[in-house]
Structures are given as structure tokens and as C-alpha cells.
KOLKOLFI-620509 format. One record per residue (C-alpha): x negated, y, z; residue number from 1; residue in three letters. Coordinates in nm, 2 decimals. Example, Ala and Ser with C-alpha at 12.3 -4.5 7.8 and 13.67 -1.06 7.14 Angstrom:
+--------+--------+--------+-----+------+
!     c1 !     c2 !     c3 ! seq ! type !
+--------+--------+--------+-----+------+
!  -1.23 !  -0.45 !   0.78 !   1 !  ALA !
!  -1.37 !  -0.11 !   0.71 !   2 !  SER !
+--------+--------+--------+-----+------+
This chain:
+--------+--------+--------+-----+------+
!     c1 !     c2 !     c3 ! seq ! type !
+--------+--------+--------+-----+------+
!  -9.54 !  12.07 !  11.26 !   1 !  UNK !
!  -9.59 !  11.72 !  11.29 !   2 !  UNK !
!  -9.50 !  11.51 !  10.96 !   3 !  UNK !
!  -9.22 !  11.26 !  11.03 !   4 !  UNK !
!  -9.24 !  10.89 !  10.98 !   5 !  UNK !
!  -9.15 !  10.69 !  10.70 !   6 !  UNK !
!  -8.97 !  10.33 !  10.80 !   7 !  UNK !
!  -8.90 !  10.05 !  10.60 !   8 !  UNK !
!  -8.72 !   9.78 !  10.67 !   9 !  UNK !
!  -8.73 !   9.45 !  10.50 !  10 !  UNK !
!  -8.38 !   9.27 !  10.46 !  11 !  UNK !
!  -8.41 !   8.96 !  10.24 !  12 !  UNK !
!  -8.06 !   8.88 !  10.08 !  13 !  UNK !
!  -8.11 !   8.60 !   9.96 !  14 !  UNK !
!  -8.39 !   8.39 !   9.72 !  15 !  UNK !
!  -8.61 !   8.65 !   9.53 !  16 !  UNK !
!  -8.33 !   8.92 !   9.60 !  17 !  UNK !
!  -8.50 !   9.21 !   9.88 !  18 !  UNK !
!  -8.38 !   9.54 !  10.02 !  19 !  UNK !
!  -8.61 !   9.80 !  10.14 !  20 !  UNK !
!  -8.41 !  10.05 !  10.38 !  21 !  UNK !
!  -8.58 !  10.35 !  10.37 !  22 !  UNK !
!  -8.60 !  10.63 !  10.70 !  23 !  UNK !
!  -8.79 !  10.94 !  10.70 !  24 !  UNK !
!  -8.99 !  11.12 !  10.43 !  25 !  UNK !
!  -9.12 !  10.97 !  10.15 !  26 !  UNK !
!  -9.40 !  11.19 !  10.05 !  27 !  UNK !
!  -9.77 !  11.23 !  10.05 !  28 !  UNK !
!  -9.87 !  11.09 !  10.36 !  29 !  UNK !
!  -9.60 !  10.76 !  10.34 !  30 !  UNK !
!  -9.59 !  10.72 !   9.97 !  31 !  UNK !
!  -9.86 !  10.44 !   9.99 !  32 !  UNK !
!  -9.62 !  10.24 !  10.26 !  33 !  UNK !
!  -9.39 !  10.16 !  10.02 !  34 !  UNK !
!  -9.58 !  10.09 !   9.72 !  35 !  UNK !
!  -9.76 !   9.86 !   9.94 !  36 !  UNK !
!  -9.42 !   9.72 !  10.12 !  37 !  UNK !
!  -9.29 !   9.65 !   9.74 !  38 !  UNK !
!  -9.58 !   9.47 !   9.67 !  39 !  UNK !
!  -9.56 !   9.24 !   9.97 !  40 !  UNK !
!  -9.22 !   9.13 !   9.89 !  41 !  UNK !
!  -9.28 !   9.09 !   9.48 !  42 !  UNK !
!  -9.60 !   8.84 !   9.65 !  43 !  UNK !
!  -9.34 !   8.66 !   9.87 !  44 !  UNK !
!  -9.15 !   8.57 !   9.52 !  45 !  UNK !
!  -8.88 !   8.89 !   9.53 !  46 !  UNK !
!  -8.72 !   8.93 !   9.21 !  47 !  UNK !
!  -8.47 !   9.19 !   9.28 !  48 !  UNK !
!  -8.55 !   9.47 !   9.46 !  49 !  UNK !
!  -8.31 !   9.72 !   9.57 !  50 !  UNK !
!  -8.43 !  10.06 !   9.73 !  51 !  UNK !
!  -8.19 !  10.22 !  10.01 !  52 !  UNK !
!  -8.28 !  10.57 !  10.02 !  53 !  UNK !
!  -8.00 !  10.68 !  10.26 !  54 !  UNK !
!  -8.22 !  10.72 !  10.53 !  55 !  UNK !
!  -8.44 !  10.99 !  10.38 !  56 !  UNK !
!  -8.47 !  11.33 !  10.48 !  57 !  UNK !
!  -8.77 !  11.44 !  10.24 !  58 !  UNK !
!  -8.89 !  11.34 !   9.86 !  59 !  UNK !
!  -9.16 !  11.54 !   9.70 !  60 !  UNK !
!  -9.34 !  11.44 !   9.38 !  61 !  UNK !
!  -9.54 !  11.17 !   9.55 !  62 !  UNK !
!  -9.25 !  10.99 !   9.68 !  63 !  UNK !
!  -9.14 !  10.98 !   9.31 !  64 !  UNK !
!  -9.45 !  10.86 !   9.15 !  65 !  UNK !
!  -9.43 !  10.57 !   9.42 !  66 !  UNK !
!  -9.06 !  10.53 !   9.33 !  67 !  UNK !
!  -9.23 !  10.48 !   8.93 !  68 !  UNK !
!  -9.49 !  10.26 !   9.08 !  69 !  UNK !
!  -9.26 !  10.02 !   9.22 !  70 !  UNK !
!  -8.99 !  10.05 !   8.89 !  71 !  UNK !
!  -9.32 !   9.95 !   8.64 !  72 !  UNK !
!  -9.41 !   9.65 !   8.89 !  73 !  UNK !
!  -9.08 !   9.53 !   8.96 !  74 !  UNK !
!  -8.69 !   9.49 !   8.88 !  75 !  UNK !
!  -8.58 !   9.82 !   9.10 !  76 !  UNK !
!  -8.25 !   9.96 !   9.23 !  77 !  UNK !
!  -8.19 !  10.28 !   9.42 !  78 !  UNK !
!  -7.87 !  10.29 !   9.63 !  79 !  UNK !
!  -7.79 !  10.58 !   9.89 !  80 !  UNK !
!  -7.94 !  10.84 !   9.72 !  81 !  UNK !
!  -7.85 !  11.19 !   9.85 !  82 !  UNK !
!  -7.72 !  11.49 !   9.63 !  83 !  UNK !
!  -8.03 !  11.71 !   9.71 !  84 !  UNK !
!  -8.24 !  11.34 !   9.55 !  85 !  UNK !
!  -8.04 !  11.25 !   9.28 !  86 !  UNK !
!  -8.05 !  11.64 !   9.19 !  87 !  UNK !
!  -8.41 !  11.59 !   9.17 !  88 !  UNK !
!  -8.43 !  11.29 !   9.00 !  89 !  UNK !
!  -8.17 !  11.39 !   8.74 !  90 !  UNK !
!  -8.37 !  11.69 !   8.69 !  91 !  UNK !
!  -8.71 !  11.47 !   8.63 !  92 !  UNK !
!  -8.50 !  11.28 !   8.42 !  93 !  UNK !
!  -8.57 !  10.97 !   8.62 !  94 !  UNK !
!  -8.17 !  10.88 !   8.72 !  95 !  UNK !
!  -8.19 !  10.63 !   8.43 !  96 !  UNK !
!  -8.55 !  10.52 !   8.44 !  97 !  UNK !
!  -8.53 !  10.44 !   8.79 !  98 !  UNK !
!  -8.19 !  10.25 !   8.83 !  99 !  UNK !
!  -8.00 !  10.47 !   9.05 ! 100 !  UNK !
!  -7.66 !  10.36 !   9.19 ! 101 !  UNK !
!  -7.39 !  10.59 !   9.14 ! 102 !  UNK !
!  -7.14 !  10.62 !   9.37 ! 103 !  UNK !
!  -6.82 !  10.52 !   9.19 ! 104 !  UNK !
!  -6.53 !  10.68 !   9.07 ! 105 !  UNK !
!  -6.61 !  11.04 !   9.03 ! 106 !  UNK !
!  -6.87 !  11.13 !   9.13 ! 107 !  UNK !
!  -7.11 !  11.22 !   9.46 ! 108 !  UNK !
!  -6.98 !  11.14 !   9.76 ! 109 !  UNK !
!  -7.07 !  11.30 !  10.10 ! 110 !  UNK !
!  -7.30 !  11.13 !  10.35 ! 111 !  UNK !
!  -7.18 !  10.95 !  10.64 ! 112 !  UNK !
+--------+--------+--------+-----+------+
């Protein structure tokens, strides 16, 4: 079974403000892709970045660590996360750690 791809695009909102759209799984293999994307925009003077994580199918633990990698080198936000991720990252207790976006008033809300 062939591991699927990890994308990340790069949409620059404005000065030192950056959104890394995430598609695939983040895990093992891509992990390094976007602790190294992060580090390209905090070079090009990003201040504020914002994760989209609506696009992934699949995070293990090494798509978390590299979620911590990014949070301890940079000012992070994660928007889109899924039930089955925030799950996880409520359980790890990294919810608060890592920034994540809630949806608002009341609760998850269903992809789409």
C-alpha cells in the first residue's frame, strides 16, 4: 500500500502573516516537509503562521512532534482540524499547547 502524499501550500496573507494548507498524511515519511516548509517561511520574515489541517487524512505521533516543532520555533495556529485530530490532540493534551481553532458556538462541526 503505497503511502499518500503530503502537500503544502504556501499562501502569504499579508507581511509576516503565512498559511500552510495542509493535504495528505502527515506522518513519518512527510513529517520533515513541513518542519522544513515552516522554516522557509519564518526565514522569509513570517511572523504568524497559521496551520490548515483540513486537508489531512492521517496524523500519527510524528506528525505531532512536527506540529511541536513548528509551535517551539514559531507563533502557530491550527484551523481545520478534524474530530478524529482534535480527539487526538485533546487526548495528548496538545489542544492548548498548539493553538487549535475551535470551531465556534458549540462545538465540532462536520466537514465539508
Amino acid at each position: 500500500m503505497a503511502a499518500q502524499l503530503l502537500t503544502i501550500e504556501v499562501d502569504r496573507l499579508d507581511a509576516g502573516r503565512v498559511r500552510l494548507r495542509l493535504a495528505g498524511e502527515l506522518d513519518f515519511d512527510t513529517a520533515p516537509e513541513l518542519i522544513a516548509a515552516a522554516e522557509n517561511v519564518r526565514r522569509d520574515g513570517c511572523q504568524d503562521l497559521v496551520i490548515d489541517l483540513t486537508g489531512v487524512a492521517l496524523c500519527d505521533s510524528s506528525g505531532l512532534s512536527a506540529l511541536v516543532v513548528v509551535h517551539r520555533s514559531d507563533i502557530v495556529r491550527l484551523t481545520g482540524v478534524g474530530p478524529q485530530l482534535a480527539s487526538l490532540l485533546d487526548r495528548t493534551g496538545l489542544t492548548e499547547l498548539l493553538g487549535v481553532e475551535r470551531p465556534a458556538a458549540g462545538g465540532m462541526r462536520a466537514a465539508g
